[in-house]
C-alpha positions as CSV (number, residue, x, y, z in Angstrom):
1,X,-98.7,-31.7,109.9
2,X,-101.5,-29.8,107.9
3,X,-98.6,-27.6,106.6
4,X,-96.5,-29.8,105.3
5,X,-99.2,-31.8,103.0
6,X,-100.6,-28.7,102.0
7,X,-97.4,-27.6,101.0
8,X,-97.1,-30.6,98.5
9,X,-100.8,-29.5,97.4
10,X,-98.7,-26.0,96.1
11,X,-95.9,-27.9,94.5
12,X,-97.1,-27.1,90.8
13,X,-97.6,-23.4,91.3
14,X,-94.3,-23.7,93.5
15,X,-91.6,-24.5,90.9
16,X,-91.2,-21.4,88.5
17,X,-89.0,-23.7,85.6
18,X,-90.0,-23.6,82.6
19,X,-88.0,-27.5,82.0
20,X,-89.9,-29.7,84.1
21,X,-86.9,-32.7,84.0
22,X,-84.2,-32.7,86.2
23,X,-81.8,-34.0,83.9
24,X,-81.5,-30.4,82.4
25,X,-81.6,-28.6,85.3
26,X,-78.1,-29.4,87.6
27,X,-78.8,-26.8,90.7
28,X,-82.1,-28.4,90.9
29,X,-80.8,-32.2,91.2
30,X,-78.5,-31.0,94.2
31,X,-81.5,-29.5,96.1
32,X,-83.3,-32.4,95.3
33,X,-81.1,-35.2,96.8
34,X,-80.6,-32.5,99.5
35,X,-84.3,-32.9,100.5
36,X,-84.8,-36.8,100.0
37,X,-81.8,-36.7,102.5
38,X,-83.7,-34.0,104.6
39,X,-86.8,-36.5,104.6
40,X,-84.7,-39.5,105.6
41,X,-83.8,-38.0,108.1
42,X,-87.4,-36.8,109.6
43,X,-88.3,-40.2,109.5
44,X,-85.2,-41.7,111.6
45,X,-85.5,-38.6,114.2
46,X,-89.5,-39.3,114.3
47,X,-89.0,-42.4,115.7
48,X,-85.9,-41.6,118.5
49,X,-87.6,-40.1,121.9
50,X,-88.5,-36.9,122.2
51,X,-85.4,-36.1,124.0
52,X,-82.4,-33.5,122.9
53,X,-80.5,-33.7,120.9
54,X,-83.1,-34.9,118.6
55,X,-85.5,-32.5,119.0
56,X,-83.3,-29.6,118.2
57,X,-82.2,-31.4,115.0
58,X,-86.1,-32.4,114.3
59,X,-86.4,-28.6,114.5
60,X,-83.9,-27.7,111.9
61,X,-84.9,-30.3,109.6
62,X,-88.3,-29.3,109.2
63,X,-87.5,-26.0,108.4
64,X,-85.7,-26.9,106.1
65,X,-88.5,-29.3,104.7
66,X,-90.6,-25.6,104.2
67,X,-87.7,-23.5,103.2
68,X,-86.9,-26.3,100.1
69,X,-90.9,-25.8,99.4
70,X,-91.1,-22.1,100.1
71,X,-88.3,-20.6,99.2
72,X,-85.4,-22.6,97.5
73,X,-87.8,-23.9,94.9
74,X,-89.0,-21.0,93.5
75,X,-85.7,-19.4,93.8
76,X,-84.0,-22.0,91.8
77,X,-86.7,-22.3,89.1
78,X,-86.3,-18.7,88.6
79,X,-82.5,-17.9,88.4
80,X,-80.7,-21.7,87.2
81,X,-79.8,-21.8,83.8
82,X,-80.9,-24.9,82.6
83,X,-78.7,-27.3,80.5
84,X,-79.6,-27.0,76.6
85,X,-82.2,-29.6,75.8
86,X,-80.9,-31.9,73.2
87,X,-81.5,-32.0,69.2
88,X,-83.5,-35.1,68.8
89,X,-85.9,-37.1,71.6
């Protein structure tokens, strides 16, 4: 439990993008609706008895929930191209 809110603590060193928006950034926006899907999930299967099989998918989605932190978000801030940000604001 300390984990994952610490986790969220490391989210600005975390994301290696230089655009901050997800409008410009499409690989990002995937990954993102990815994980509010992941989190949905945690909550339904956090309130199911601790019974299979929704432990083992409990399992799977929380590591997910650290590899989106840990490793897909600093992967994808590094190598996505972003979308070119437009003339005027």
């Amino acid at each position: 439990m300390f984990g994952s809110i610490f986790v969220l603590f490391l989210l600005p060193w975390l994301d290696t993008s230089k655009v901050r928006s997800s409008n410009y950034r499409p690989i990002y926006r995937i990954a993102f609706w990815i994980f509010m899907a992941d989190c949905l999930l945690l909550g339904y299967l956090g309130g199911q008895p601790a019974e299979e099989p929704y432990i083992t998918i409990s399992r799977f989605a929380a590591c997910y929930y650290f590899f989106h932190f840990l490793v897909a978000l600093p992967l994808i801030g590094k190598y996505e191209k972003p979308l070119p940000l437009p003339e005027e604001l």
